[in-house]
KOLDOVO-864117 format. One record per residue (C-alpha): z, y, x; residue in one letter. Coordinates in steps of 0.5 Angstrom, whole numbers, padded with zeros to 4 digits, always signed. Each point is the difference from the previous one (the first is absolute). Layout:
ZYXA;...
END
This chain:
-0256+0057+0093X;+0006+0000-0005X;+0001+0007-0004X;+0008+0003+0002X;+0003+0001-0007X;+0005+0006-0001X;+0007+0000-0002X;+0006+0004-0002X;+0005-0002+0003X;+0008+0004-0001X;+0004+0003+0005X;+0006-0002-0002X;+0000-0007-0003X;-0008-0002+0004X;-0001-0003-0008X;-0008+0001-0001X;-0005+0002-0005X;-0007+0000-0002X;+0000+0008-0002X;+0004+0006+0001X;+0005+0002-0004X;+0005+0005+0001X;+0006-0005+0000X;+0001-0007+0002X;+0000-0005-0004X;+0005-0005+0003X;+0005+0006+0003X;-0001+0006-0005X;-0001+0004+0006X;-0004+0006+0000X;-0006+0002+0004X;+0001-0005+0005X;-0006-0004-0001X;-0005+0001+0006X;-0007-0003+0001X;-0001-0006+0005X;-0006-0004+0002X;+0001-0007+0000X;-0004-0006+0004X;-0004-0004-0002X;+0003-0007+0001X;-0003-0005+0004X;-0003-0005-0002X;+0000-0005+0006X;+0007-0004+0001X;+0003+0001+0006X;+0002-0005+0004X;+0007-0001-0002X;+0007-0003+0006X;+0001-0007-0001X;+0007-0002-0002X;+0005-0001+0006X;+0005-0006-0001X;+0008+0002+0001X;+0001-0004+0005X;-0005+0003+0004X;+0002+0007+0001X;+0004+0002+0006X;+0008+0001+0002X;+0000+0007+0001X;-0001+0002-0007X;+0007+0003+0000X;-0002+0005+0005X;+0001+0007+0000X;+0000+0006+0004X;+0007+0004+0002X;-0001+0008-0002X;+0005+0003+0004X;+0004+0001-0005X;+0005-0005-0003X;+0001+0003-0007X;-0009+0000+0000X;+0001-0006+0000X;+0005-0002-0004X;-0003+0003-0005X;-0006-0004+0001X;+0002-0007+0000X;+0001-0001+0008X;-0006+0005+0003X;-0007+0001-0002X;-0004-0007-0001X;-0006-0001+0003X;-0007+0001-0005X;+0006+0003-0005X;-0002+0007-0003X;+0006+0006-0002X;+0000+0006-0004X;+0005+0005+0001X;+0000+0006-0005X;+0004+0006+0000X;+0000+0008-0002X;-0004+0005+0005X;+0004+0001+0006X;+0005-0006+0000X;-0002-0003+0006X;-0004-0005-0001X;-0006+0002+0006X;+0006+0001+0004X;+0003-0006-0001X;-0006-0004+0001X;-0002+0003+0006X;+0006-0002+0003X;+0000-0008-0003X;-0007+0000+0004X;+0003+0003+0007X;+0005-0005-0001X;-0004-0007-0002X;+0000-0005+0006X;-0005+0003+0005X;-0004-0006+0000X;-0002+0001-0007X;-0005+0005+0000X;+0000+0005-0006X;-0005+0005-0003X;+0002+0006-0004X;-0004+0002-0004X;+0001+0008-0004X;-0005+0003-0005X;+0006+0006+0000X;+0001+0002+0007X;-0004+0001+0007X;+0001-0004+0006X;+0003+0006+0003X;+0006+0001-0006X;+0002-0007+0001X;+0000+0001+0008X;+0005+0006-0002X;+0004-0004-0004X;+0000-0006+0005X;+0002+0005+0006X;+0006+0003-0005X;+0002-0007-0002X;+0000-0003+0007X;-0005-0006-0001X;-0004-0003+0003X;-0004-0007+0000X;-0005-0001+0004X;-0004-0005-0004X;+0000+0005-0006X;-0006+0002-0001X;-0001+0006-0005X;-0007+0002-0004X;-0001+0006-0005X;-0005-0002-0007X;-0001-0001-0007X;-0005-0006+0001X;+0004-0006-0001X;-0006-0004+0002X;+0001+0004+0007X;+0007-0002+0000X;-0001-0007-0001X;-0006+0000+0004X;+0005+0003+0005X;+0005-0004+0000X;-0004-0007+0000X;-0003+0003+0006X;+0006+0002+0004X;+0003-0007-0002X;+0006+0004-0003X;+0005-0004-0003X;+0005+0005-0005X;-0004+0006-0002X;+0003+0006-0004X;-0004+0004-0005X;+0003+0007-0003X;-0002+0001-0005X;-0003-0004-0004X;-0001+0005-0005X;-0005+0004+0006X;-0005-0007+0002X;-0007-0001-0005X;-0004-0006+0002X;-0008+0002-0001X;-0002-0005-0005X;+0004+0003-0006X;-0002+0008-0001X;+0006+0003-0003X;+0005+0004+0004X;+0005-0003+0004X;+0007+0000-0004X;-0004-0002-0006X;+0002-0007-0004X;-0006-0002+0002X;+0001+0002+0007X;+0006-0003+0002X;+0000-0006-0004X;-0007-0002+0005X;+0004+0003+0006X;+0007-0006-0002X;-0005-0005-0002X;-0003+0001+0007X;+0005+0000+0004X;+0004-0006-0004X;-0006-0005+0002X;-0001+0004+0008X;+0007+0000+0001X;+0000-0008-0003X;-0005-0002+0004X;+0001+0003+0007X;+0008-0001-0001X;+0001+0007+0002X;+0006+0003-0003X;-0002+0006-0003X;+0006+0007-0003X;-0004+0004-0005X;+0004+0007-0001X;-0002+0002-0008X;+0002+0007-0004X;+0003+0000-0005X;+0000+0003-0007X;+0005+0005-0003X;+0003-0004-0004X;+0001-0005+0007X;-0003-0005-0001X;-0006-0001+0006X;-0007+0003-0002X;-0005-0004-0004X;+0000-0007-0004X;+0005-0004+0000X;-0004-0006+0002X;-0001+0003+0008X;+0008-0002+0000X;-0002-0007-0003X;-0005-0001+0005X;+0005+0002+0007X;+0005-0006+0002X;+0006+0006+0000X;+0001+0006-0003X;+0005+0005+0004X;+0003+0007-0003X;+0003+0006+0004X;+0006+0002-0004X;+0004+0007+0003X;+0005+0005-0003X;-0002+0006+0001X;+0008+0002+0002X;+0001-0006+0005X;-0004-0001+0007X;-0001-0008-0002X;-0006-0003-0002X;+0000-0007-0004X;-0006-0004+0000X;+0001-0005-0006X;-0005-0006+0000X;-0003-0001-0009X;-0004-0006+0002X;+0000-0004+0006X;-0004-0007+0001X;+0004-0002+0007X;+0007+0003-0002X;+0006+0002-0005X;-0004+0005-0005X;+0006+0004-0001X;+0002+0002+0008X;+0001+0006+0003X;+0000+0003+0006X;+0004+0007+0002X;-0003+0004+0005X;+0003+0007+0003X;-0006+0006+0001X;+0002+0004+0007X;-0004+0005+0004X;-0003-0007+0004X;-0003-0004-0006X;+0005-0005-0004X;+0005-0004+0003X;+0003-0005-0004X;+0008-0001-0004X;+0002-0006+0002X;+0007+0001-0004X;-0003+0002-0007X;+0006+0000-0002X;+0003+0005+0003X;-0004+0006-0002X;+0001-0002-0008X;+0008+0001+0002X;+0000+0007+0000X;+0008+0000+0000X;+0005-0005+0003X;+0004-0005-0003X;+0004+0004-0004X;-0004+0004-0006X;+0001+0005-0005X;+0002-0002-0007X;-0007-0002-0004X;-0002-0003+0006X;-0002-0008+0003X;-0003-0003+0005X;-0004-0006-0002X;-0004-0005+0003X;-0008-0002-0003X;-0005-0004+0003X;-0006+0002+0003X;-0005-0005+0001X;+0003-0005+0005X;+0006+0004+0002X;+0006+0003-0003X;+0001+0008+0000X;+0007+0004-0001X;-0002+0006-0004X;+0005+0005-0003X;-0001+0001-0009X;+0003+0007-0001X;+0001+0002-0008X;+0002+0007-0004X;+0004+0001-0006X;+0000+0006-0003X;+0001+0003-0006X;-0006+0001-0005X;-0003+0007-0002X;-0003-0002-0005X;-0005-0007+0000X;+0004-0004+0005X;-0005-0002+0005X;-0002-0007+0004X;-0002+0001+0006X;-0002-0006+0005X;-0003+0001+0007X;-0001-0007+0004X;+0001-0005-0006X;-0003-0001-0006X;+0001+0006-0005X;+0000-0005-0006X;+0005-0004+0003X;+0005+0006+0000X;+0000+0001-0007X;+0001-0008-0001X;+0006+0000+0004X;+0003+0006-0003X;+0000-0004-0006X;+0003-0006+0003X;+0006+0004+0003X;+0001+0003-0007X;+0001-0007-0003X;+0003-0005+0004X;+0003+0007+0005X;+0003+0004-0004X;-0002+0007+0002X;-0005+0003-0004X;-0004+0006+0004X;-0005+0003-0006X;+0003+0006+0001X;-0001+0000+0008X;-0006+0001+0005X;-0001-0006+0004X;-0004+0000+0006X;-0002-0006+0005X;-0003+0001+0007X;+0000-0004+0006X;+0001+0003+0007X;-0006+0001+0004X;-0006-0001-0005X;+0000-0007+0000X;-0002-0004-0007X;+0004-0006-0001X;-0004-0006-0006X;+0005-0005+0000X;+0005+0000-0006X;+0006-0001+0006X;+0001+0008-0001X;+0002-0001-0007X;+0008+0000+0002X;+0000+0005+0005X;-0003+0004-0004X;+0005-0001-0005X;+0006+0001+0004X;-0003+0005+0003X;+0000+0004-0007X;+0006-0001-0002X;+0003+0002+0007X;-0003+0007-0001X;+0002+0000-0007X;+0007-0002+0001X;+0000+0004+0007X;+0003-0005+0003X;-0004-0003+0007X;+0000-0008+0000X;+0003-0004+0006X;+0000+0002+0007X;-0006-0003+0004X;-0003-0005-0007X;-0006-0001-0002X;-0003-0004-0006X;-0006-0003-0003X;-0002-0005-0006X;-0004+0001-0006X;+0004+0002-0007X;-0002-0004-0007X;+0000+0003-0007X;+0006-0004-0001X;+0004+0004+0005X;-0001-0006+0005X;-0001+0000+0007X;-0006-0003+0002X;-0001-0003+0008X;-0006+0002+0004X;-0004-0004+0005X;+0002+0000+0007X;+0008+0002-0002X;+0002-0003+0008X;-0004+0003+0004X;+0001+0007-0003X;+0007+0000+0000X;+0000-0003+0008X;-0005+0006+0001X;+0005+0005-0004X;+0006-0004+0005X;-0004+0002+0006X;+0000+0008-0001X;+0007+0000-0002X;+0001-0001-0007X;+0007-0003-0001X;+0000-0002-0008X;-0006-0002-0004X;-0001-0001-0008X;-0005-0004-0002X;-0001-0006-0004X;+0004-0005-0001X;-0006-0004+0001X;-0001+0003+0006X;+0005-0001+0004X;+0000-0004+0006X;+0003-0006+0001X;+0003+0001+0007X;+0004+0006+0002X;-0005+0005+0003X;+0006+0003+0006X;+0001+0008-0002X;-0002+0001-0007X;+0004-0003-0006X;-0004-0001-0006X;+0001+0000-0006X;-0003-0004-0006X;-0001+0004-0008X;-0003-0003-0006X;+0001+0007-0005X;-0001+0007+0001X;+0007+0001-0002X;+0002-0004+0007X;-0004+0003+0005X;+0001+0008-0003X;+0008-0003+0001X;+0000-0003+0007X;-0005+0006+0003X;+0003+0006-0002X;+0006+0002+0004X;
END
């Protein structure tokens, strides 16, 4: 029989090595490397699958299980794809065991579920199913740490979704490290991924997360995942975003908007409203702007303050991008005429919500200039369009879907772009087409 050979392995970035050392070769962390024994490789080549023409496969390949909740699945491409496997990630007490649960109440009943746990007994998760309100007879629930049990399980009871939270808590015997470790839980993915791949069972694995947000362990386990989802909450608001950063089956920049009640989550079907926090008629130093947001437009409300400096002047960003506040106020000074090195500037968008695009550039501005001139802009008007260096008005991709979604919530004026406006009227709204800064800091403040 084949000697095991030892190995160290890091915690942090799974890099090996033949010896010990206090600090990782590849990462420069210190103090991470555990032993590990690794197996001695076969040297019997298994039989392999064949290959499968094309034409062969079946038509239902586009099928895919409903949720319960619209915004689930929204935000993963259409519902859960059989034999796919989805990571959700968030911070401790954010939601996810509950949300998860009421997704496996909530599948159709003749897909038979399994939810594994390796953190809670069957009798907490019953306690929350009697204070949640659900029930689903073919949902079956199984308490351990065992990943051959589970997948045993779950091949013997015939399951066709199978939940396991978390991650983080499975160990499979082959490997002796401690479950939670690199080695660990690349194994335990590395199993589930073929499990799930060739039963075609839908698989949700809940995993922890790090200090610093990311999910806990190597970055290869989210390689090796057909979806990554992300748990976003603002610890002052009641809403929950779940975000997709990769998704195999759907747009990986989509999201979903989920309220926390005393009966579980409940979904927001007009995330809109609850980024408004005010009605169409502002203060000075603010705009409601419009961002898109996987598949759908998303009105959001972009607040700006302008005060006098003590001392340094101070550039704050909450939402959009810090270095992108710097860039723009360099703009505004060379191609607007106000120049703010004097002042403190700060940018924030209501409700928590990060904006990536460059369509908040000219809100932004004109949201500035609107606190530093005290001076609101334009009842009911929003804006959006991306600012060059050149002081030029830059479009953003779908302009006339945004400014129809703007129409429907009772905005009356918009300025965009001139690319980006439409070439039929929209009824309700008068929109107005810019080419400078100049332009759009004239028309919009009143």
């Amino acid at each position: 029989m084949a000697r095991a050979n030892t190995a160290f392995v890091c915690n942090d970035c799974g890099a090996h090595a033949v010896k010990w050392q206090g600090q990782c070769p590849e990462c420069g962390a210190w103090n991470s490397l555990g032993q590990t024994t690794l197996s001695p490789r076969s040297k019997n080549k298994a039989g392999g699958t064949e290959p499968v023409a094309l034409g062969s496969l079946s038509e239902d390949s586009e099928t895919r299980y409903p949720t319960g909740f619209a915004e689930f699945d929204r935000v993963l491409g259409g519902g859960l794809v059989p034999g796919s496997v989805v990571l959700l990630g968030g911070d401790p007490g954010i939601g996810k065991s509950t949300l998860l649960q009421q997704v496996a109440a909530q599948l159709p009943a003749e897909l038979v579920t399994c939810y594994a746990t390796g953190e809670e007994s069957l009798r907490q998760i019953a306690q929350r199913s009697q204070r949640l309100g659900v029930d689903n007879p073919s949902l079956r629930l199984l308490s351990d740490t065992s990943l051959e049990n589970i997948l045993e399980q779950a091949m013997a009871g015939q399951s066709r979704a199978l939940i396991i939270d978390s991650i983080q808590t499975m160990a499979t015997a082959d490997v002796p490290s401690a479950p939670g470790s690199v080695t660990q839980l690349r194994e335990c993915v590395s199993r589930i991924v073929q499990f799930a791949k060739q039963r075609e069972v839908s698989v949700l694995l809940i995993g922890h997360v790090t200090k610093e947000g990311a999910i806990a362990g190597p970055r290869v386990v989210e390689h090796m995942v057909d979806t990554v989802l992300y748990f976003e909450s603002d610890p002052a608001s009641r809403y929950t975003i779940v975000r997709a950063v990769k998704n195999r089956f759907g747009a990986s920049s989509e999201m979903g908007v989920f309220a926390m009640t005393e009966s579980g989550f409940r979904e927001v079907t007009n995330p809109s409203a609850i980024f408004l926090s005010r009605g169409h008629t502002g203060d000075a130093g603010s705009i409601v702007s419009v961002t898109w947001e996987g598949s759908r437009p998303l009105l959001v409300e972009i607040q700006a303050l302008v005060a006098d400096a003590n001392s340094t002047p101070k550039r704050l960003a909450q939402g959009v991008d810090q270095n992108r506040l710097a860039l723009l106020l360099a703009v505004l000074q060379r191609h607007g005429g106000i120049t703010l090195s004097g002042e403190d500037v700060f940018i924030n968008v209501v409700g928590g919500l990060r904006i990536g695009d460059t369509s908040a550039d000219l809100p932004s501005l004109l949201a500035i200039v609107s606190s530093f001139r005290d001076r609101p802009c334009k009842a009911k008007m929003l804006s959006f369009g991306e600012i060059g260096l050149a002081g030029e008005v830059r479009p953003v991709r779908f302009g006339t879907e945004r400014i129809m979604e703007a129409a429907k919530q009772g905005f009356t004026f918009a300025i965009v772009p001139t690319a980006n406006v439409p070439r039929k009227k929209i009824p309700g709204i008068e929109v107005i087409g810019v080419r400078k800064l100049d332009e759009a800091l004239e028309q919009a403040i009143s």
